[in-house]
Structures are given as C-alpha cells and as structure tokens.
C-alpha positions in Angstrom: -0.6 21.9 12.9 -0.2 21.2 16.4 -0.8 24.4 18.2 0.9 25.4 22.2 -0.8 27.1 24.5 1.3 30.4 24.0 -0.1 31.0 20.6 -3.8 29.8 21.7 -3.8 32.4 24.7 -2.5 35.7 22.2 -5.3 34.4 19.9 -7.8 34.4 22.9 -6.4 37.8 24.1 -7.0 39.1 20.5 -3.2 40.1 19.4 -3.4 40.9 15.8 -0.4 38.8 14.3 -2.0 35.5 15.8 -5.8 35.9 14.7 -4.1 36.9 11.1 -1.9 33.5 11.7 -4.8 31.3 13.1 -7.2 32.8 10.4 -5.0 32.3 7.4 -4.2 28.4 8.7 -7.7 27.5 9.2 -8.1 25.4 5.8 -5.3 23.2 7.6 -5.7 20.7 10.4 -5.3 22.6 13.9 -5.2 20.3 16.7 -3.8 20.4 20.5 -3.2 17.6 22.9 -5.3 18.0 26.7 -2.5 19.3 28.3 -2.3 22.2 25.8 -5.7 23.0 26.3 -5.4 22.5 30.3 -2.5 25.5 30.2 -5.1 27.3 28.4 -7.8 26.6 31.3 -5.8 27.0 33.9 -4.7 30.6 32.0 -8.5 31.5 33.3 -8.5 30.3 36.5 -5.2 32.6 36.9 -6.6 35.9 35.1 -8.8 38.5 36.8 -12.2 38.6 36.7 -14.1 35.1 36.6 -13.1 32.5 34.8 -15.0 32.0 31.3 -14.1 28.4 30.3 -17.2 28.2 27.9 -16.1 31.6 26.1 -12.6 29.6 25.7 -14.0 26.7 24.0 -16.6 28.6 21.7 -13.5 31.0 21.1 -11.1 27.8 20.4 -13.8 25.5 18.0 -11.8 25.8 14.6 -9.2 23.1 17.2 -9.7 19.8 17.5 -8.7 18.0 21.1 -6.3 15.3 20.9 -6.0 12.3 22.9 -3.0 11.6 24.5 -1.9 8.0 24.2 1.2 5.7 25.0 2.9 6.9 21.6 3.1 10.9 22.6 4.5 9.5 26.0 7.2 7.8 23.7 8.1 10.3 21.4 8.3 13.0 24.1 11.0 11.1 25.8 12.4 10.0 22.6 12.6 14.2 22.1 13.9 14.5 25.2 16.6 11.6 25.0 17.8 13.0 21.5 17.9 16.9 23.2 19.6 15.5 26.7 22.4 13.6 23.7 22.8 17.3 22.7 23.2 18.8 25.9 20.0 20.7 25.4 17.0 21.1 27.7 13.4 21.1 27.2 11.0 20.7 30.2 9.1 18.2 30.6 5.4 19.7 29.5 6.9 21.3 26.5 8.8 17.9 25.7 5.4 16.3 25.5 3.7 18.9 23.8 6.7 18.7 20.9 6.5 14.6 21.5 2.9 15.2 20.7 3.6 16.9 17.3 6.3 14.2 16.6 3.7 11.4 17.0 1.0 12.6 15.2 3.3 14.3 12.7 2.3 17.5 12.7 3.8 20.7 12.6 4.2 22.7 16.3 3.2 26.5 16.3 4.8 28.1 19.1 5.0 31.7 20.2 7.1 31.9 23.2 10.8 31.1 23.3 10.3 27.8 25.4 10.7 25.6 22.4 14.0 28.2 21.1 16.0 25.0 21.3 19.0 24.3 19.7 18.5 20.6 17.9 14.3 20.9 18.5 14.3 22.0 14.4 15.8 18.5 13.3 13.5 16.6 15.3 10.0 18.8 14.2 9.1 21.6 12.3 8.6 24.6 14.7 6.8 27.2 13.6 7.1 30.9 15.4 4.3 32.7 13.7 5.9 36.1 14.6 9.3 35.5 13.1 10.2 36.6 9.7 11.2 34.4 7.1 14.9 34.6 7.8 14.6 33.3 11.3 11.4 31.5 10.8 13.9 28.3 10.9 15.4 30.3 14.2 16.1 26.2 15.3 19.3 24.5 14.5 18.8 21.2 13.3 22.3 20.0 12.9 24.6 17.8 14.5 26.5 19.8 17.5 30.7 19.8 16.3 32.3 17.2 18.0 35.8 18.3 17.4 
C-alpha cells in the first residue's frame, strides 16, 4: 500500500478511524514516495509549537521510504495523460504520488478528496479508508460516453 500524506497526517494527529486502518494493514507492505513524506514534514514546519521531525519518523517506522526514480516520473504523466484524455484533472504532486502507486504497483490510501477523480479508479486502486463499502470504489473507472 502506497500511503498520501493526508492519511499519514490523521494517523500522526491520532484520529481513531486511521490508527484502526493503519493498525489493521500493518501485516501488509506500507510504503510512501519522498515527496509524500516531505508534505508530511513540511505539515510540522506549518503547525504550532516547534517542529518535531524526529517524533514523525519514530511515529511513521511501520513505512518504508521510497525512492523516486525515472519510472514514477513516467507513470505519473502517463496518469496524467490518460486523466487530461478524459477531461479530468489531477495536480501535479497528487499525479506523481498516484504515478508512484502505478509504478510500483501498489495500492494508494487516500483520505482527502484530492484523488475523488472520475477515471483515477481504472488506472489504480484507491482506497478511502473512511468510506463504507458501497462507496469504497467512490472512483469511476469507466470509459466517459462518447455519444
């Protein structure tokens, strides 16, 4: 599972619904690319009160960093190329964090509406931990009517 920095942040702020998410998932491989984790950090710098970057990554050590590499770069604009097609539109750092989940083939755990994209489901699975079941899927994946 490829986790945003939405989730990550109500897991650091202790809501209840995304420790029992994070905590149920943690047999399962939980990564984040550096820009993830550098929304995260700069979450800190922002809050009041001093910024407690060690707490973060003591808090965060059930995820593993990613590297980025040529491939994410790809399949982000690949995402973004495919969305654009659709007449949909993700920004740029969310593209590359879903690009990201593309290329390593993970999963993308969301919790903010940023990634609510019409088309984003039949590219990657995107998981809103806060949904129910019946709009868990909340994407959709298929092909806009051309009539």
């Amino acid at each position: 599972m490829l986790y945003d920095s939405s989730v990550l942040i109500d897991y650091l702020d202790g809501r209840d619904d995304t420790v029992e998410y994070i905590e149920s998932h943690l047999d399962e491989r939980a990564v984040a690319p550096q820009l993830v984790l550098f929304e995260v950090y700069q979450g800190e710098v922002f809050k009041s009160g001093p910024a407690e970057f060690d707490a973060v990554d003591g808090a965060l050590g059930w995820l593993s960093p990613v590297e980025t590499s040529a491939g994410f770069a790809r399949a982000s604009a690949q995402v973004q190329a495919e969305l654009d097609r659709r007449g949909e539109v993700l920004s740029a750092r969310d593209a590359f964090i879903a690009g990201a989940a593309v290329a390593l083939d993970e999963s993308l755990v969301v919790a903010d509406d940023d990634f609510d994209v019409a088309g984003l489901g039949g590219l990657l699975d995107v998981e809103f931990p806060y949904r129910d079941d019946a709009t868990q899927s909340g994407l959709p994946s298929e092909e806009p009517d051309n009539e």
